[in-house]
C-alpha positions as CSV (number, residue, x, y, z in Angstrom):
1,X,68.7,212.2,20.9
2,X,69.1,215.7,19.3
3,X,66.1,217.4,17.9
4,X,67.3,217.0,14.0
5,X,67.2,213.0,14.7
6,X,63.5,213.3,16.9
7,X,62.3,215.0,13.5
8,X,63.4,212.2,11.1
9,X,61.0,209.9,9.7
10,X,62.3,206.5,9.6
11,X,61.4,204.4,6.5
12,X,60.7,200.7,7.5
13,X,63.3,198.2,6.4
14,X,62.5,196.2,3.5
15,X,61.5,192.7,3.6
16,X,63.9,189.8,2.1
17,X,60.8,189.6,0.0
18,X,60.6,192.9,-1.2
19,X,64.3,193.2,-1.6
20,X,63.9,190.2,-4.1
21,X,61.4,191.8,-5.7
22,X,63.1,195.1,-6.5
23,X,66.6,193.3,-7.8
24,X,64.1,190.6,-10.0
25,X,63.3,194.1,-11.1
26,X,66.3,195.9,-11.9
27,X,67.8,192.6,-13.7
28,X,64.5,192.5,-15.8
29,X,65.1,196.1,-17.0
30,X,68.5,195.5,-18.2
31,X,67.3,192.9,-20.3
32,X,64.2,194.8,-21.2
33,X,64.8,194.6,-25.6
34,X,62.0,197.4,-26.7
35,X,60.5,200.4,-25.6
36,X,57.1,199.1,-24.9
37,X,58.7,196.1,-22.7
38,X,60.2,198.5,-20.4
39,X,57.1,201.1,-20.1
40,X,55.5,198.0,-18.6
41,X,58.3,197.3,-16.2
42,X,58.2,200.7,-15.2
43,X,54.9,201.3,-14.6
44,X,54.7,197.4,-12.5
45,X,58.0,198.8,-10.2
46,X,56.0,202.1,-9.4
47,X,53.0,200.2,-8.4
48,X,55.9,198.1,-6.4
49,X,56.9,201.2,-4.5
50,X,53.1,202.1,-4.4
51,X,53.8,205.3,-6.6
52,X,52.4,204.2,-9.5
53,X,49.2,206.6,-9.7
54,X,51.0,209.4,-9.1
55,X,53.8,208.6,-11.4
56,X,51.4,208.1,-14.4
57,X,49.9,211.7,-13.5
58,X,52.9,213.3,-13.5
59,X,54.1,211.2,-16.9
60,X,50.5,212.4,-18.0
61,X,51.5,216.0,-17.4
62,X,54.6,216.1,-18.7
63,X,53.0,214.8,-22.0
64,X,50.7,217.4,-22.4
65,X,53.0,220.4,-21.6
66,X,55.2,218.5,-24.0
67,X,52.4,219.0,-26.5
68,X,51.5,223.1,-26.2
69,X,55.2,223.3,-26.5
């Protein structure tokens, strides 16, 4: 094993579960019809991949920079 591949982090595989999850996901977003539908399916996905507080920061953020501009 070379050093570069000792200094990886590995990422666990996904369950079957999970990987049901996500596609349940990205079919629902295609088929999302208004704006407010898919904020929602957003925001549940980043909770899914456990990023959803910092997401909504960040969103946050960009909002209010959005607004001095």
């Amino acid at each position: 094993m070379t050093d570069y591949e000792e200094k990886l982090i590995r990422s666990p595989e996904p369950s079957l579960e999970q990987l049901v999850d996500g596609t349940e996901f990205m079919v629902c977003m295609t088929e999302a019809s208004t704006e407010s539908e898919r904020s929602k399916r957003i925001s549940e996905f980043e909770d899914f991949l456990g990023i959803g507080d910092e997401a909504s920061k960040l969103a946050q953020e960009q909002k209010a920079k959005a607004r001095i501009l």
